[in-house]
C-alpha positions as CSV (number, residue, x, y, z in Angstrom):
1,X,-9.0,-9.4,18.0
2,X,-7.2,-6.1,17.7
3,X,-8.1,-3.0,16.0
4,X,-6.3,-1.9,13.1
5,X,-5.0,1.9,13.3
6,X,-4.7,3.6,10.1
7,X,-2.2,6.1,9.1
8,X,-3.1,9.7,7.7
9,X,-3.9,9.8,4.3
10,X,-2.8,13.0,2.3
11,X,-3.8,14.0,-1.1
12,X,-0.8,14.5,-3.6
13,X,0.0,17.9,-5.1
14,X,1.9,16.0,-7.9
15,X,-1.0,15.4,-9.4
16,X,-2.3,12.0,-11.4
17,X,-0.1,9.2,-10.7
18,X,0.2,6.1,-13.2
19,X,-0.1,3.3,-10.2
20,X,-0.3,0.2,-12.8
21,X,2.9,-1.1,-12.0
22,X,1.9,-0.8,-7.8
23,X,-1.8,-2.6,-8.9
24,X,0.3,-5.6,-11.2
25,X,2.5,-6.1,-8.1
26,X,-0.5,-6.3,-5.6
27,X,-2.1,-8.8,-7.9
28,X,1.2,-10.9,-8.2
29,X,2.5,-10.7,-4.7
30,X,-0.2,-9.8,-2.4
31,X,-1.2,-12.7,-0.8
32,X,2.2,-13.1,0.9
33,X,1.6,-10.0,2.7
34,X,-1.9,-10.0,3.7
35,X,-2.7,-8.2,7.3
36,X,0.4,-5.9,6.3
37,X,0.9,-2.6,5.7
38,X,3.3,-2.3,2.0
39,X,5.0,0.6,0.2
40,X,5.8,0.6,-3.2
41,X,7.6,2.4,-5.6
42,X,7.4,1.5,-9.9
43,X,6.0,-1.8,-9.1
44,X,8.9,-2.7,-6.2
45,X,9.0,-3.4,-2.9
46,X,10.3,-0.7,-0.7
47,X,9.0,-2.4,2.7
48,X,6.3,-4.0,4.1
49,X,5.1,-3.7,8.2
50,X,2.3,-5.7,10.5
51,X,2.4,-2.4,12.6
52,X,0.9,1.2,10.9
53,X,3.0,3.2,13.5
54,X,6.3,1.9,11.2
55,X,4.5,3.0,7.8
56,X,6.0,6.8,8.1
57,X,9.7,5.3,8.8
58,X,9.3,3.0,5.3
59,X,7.7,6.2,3.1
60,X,10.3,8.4,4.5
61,X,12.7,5.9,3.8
62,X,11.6,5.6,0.4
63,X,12.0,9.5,-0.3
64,X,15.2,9.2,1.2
65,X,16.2,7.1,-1.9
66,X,14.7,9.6,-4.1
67,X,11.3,8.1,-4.4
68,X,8.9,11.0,-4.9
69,X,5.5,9.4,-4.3
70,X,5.9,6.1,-2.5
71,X,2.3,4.2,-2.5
72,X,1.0,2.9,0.5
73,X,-1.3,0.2,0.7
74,X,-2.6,-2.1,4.1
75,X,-3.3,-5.2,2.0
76,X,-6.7,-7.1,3.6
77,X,-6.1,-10.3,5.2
78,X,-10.2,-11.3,4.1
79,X,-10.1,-11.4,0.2
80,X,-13.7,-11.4,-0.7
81,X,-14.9,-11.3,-4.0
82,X,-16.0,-8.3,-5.6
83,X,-19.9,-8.5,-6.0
84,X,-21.2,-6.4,-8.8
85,X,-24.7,-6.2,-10.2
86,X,-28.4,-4.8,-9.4
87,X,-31.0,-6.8,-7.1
């Protein structure tokens, strides 16, 4: 199996964002791109990537078309259930 390499992840200066739209799309249309890296802009697709090295050319891409704060997101091929509680 190969390792996963993870882009660098920056804090915004812009602020709270309102990622709602980004979460509703995940929810609707992640499963067709699990084990893939996605950016998003408003709750659409801006581009999606198997390899992390091609993340940078999608966000700067997306800011190209005006998109201030494209989210990125490496959607997990293992969706495990999310265990909550006290033992």
């Amino acid at each position: 199996m190969t390792a996963k390499t993870f882009p660098q992840v920056r804090k915004s200066s812009l602020g709270k964002v309102d990622l709602s739209r980004e979460r509703e799309w995940i929810l609707q249309h992640g499963d067709r791109y699990a084990g893939q890296w996605v950016v998003l802009s408003r709750g659409r697709l801006i581009g999606h990537t198997l390899d992390s090295n091609e993340v940078a050319a999608i966000v700067d891409r997306a800011r190209a078309e005006g998109i201030a704060i494209p989210y990125v997101k490496f959607i997990s091929e293992e969706r495990e259930p999310i265990w909550m509680g006290w033992l």
